[in-house]
C-alpha positions in Angstrom: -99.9 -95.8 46.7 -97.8 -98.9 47.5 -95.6 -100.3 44.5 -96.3 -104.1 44.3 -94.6 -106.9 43.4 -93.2 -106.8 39.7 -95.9 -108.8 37.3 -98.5 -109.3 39.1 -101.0 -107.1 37.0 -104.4 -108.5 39.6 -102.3 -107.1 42.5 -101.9 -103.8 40.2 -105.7 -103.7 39.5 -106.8 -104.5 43.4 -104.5 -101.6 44.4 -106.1 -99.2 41.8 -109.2 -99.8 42.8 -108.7 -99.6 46.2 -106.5 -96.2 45.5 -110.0 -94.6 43.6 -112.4 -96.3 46.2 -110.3 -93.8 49.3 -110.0 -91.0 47.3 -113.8 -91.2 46.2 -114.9 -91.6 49.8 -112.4 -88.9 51.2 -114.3 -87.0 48.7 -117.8 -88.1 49.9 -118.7 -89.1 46.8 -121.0 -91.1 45.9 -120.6 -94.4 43.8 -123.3 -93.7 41.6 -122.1 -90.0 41.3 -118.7 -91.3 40.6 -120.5 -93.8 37.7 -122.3 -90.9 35.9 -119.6 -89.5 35.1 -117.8 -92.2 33.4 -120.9 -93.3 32.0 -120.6 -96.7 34.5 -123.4 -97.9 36.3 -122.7 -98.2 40.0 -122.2 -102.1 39.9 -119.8 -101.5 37.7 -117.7 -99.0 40.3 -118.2 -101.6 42.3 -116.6 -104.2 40.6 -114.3 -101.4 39.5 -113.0 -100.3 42.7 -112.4 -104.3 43.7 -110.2 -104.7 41.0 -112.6 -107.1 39.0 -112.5 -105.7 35.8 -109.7 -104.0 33.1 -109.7 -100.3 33.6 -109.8 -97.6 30.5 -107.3 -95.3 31.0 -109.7 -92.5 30.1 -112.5 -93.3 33.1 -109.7 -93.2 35.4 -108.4 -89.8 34.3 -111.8 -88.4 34.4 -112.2 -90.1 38.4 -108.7 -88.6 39.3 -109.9 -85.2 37.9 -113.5 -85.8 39.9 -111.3 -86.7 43.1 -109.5 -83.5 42.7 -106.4 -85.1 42.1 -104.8 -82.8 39.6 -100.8 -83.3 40.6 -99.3 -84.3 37.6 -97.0 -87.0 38.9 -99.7 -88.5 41.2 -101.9 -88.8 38.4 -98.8 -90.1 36.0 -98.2 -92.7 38.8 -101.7 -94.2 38.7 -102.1 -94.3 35.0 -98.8 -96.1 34.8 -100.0 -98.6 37.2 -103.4 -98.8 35.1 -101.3 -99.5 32.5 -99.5 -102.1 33.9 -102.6 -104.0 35.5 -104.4 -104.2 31.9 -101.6 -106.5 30.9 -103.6 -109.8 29.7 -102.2 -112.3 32.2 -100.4 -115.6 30.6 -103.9 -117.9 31.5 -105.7 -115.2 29.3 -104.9 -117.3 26.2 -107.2 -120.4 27.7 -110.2 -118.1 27.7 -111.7 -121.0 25.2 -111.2 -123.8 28.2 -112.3 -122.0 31.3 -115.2 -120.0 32.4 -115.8 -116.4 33.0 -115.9 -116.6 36.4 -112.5 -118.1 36.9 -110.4 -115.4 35.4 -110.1 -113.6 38.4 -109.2 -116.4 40.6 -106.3 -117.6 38.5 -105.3 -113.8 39.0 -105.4 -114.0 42.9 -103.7 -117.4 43.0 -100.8 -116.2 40.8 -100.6 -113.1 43.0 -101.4 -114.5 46.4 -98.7 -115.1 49.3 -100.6 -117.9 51.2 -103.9 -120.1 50.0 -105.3 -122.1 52.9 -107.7 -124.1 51.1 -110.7 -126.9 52.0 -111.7 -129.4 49.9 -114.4 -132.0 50.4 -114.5 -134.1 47.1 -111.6 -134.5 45.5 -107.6 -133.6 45.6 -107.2 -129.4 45.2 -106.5 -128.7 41.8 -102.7 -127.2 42.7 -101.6 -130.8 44.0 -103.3 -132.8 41.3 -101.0 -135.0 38.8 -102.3 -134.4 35.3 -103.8 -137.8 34.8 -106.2 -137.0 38.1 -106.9 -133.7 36.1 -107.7 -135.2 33.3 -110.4 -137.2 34.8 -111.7 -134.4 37.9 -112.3 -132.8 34.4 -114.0 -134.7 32.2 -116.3 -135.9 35.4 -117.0 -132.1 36.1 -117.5 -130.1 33.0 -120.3 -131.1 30.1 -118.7 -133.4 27.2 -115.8 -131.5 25.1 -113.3 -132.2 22.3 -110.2 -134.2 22.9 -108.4 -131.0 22.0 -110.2 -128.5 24.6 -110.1 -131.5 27.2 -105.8 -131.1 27.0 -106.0 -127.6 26.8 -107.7 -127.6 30.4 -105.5 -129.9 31.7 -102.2 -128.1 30.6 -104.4 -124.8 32.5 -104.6 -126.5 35.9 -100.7 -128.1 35.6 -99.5 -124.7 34.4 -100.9 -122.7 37.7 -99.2 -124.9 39.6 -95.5 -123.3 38.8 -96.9 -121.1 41.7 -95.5 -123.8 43.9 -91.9 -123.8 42.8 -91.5 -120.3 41.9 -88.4 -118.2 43.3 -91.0 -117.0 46.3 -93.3 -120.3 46.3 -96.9 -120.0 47.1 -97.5 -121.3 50.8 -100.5 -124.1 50.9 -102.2 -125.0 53.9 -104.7 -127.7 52.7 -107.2 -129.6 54.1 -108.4 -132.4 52.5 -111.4 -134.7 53.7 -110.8 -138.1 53.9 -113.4 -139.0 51.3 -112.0 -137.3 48.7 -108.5 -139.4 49.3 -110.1 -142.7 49.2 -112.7 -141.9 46.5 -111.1 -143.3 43.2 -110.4 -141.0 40.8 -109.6 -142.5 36.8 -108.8 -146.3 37.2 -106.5 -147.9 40.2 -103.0 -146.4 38.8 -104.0 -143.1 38.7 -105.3 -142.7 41.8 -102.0 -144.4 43.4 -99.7 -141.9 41.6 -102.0 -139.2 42.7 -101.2 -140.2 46.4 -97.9 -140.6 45.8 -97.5 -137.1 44.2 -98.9 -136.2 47.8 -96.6 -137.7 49.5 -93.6 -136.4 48.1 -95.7 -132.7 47.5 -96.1 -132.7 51.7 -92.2 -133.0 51.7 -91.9 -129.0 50.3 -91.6 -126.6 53.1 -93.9 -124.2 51.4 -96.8 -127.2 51.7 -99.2 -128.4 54.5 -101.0 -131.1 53.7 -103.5 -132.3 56.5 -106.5 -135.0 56.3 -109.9 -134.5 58.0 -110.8 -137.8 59.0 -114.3 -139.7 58.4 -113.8 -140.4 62.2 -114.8 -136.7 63.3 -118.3 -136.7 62.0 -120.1 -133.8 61.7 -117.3 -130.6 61.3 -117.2 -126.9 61.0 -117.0 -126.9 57.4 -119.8 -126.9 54.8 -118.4 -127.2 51.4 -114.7 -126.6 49.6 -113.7 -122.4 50.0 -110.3 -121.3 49.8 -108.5 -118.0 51.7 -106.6 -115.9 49.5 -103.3 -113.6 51.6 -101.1 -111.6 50.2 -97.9 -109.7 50.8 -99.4 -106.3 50.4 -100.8 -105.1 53.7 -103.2 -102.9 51.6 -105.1 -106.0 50.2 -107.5 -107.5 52.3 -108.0 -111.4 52.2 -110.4 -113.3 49.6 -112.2 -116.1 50.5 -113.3 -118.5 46.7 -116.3 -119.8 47.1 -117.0 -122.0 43.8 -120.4 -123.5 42.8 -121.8 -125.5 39.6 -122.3 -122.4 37.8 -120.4 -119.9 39.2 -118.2 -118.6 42.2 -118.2 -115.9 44.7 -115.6 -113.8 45.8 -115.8 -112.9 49.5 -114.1 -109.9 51.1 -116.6 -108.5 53.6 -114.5 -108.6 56.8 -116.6 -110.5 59.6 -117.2 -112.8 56.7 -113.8 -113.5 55.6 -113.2 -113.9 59.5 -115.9 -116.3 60.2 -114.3 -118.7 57.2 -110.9 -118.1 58.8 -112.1 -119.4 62.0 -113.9 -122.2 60.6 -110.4 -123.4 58.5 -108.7 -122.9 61.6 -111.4 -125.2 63.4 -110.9 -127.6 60.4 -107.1 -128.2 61.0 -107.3 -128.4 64.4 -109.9 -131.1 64.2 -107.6 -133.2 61.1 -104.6 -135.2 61.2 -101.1 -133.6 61.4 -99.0 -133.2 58.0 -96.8 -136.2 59.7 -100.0 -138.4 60.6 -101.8 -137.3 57.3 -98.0 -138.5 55.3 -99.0 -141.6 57.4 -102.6 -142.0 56.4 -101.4 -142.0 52.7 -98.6 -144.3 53.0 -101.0 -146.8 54.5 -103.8 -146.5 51.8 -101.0 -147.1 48.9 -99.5 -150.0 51.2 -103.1 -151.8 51.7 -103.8 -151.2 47.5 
């Protein structure tokens, strides 16, 4: 099983999973077999074996056992990992200020290699300035305190060390035209919001591209984001987020079909140098 990257405990807990999910079908054995006897139900494998949810240490002892895996320094190797991947992650402690369904993504994002991402209503939440937070927020979620309402905001600016981190996160981001010229907050904000673009497209590790209004009907439906990362083992995740929940793609013709639609999607938007254009003509013409 492939080591991964120190600290990133979602890597850990994909690779676990996907570890357990060869050895059970090596086996030929079942997923609900495999659930009886950790007293799981087969969803649960399910989620299990994608690295969705925190492992006990015990249910995976009893798998390895099941799997015939009784080499002491194999199994030792896996539980260590196990260990490792249960690690609450540093966004565990806004539990309070985000919902259930985001943990995981907060996970991949941290852990990810490249994010090509679409967006069709407003600025994606890794290139917003906290004041455009602020207000994407309060316009999206149901009334909350003043405290909670900062505590979300410090969440979103927080994730975005990913960008300036010793191995940055590569973005590839396309970003519908609307969504630039819809005002967000009052007049100022959304001026320093496309200035923070401007100088955010200057970073090598950042592709920022407009789909103009001008193209009409596209490819794309609404916002999804691809997830890549270093590991050859991990497949790619496509984010799919809705009003009250997300989904988490990894079926491979479907993760393909969203790949060639993003690809579609840039080909069909402005360059990074027109789109740095584009931006520096909206702030010129107020």
């Amino acid at each position: 099983m492939t080591e991964p990257a120190a600290g990133s405990a979602t890597v850990r807990r994909m690779l676990v999973g996907l570890h357990l999910r060869r050895l059970r079908e090596e086996k030929g054995i079942s997923r609900a077999d495999a659930g009886f006897t950790i007293r799981a139900s087969e969803s649960k494998m399910s989620r299990l074996e994608l690295g969705r949810v925190a492992f006990k240490e015990r249910d995976i002892s009893d798998l390895l056992m099941l799997y015939g895996v009784t080499d002491p320094e194999q199994r030792d190797a896996v539980l260590s990992l196990v260990r490792e991947a249960n690690r609450p992650g540093w966004w565990r402690e806004y539990e309070d200020v985000m919902p259930g369904w985001f943990h995981n993504y907060v996970g991949l994002e941290e852990a990810a290699e490249q994010l090509r991402t679409y967006e069709t209503h407003f600025v994606p939440g890794l290139l917003q300035t906290p004041d455009y937070a602020r207000a994407v927020i309060q316009a999206a979620t149901l009334p909350t305190t003043a405290r909670d309402l900062e505590r979300a905001v410090h969440l979103r600016t927080a994730r975005q060390q990913v960008l300036t981190r010793p191995e940055p996160l590569r973005v590839w981001a396309v970003v519908d035209e609307a969504a630039l010229r819809r005002q967000v907050g009052d007049r100022q904000i959304h001026r320093d919001q496309l200035e923070h673009l401007l100088q955010l497209s200057e970073l090598s590790n950042i592709a920022l591209q407009v789909l103009p209004m001008r193209t009409g009907l596209h490819a794309g439906g609404g916002a999804f984001s691809i997830l890549r990362f270093s590991d050859p083992d991990l497949p790619d995740v496509v984010y799919v987020e809705h009003l009250v929940g997300a989904l988490y793609i990894e079926k491979i013709d479907h993760v393909e079909r969203y790949t060639e639609v993003m690809t579609r999607l840039s080909v069909e938007s402005l360059t990074p140098e027109e789109t740095r254009d584009l931006i520096s003509k909206m702030l010129a013409d107020g």
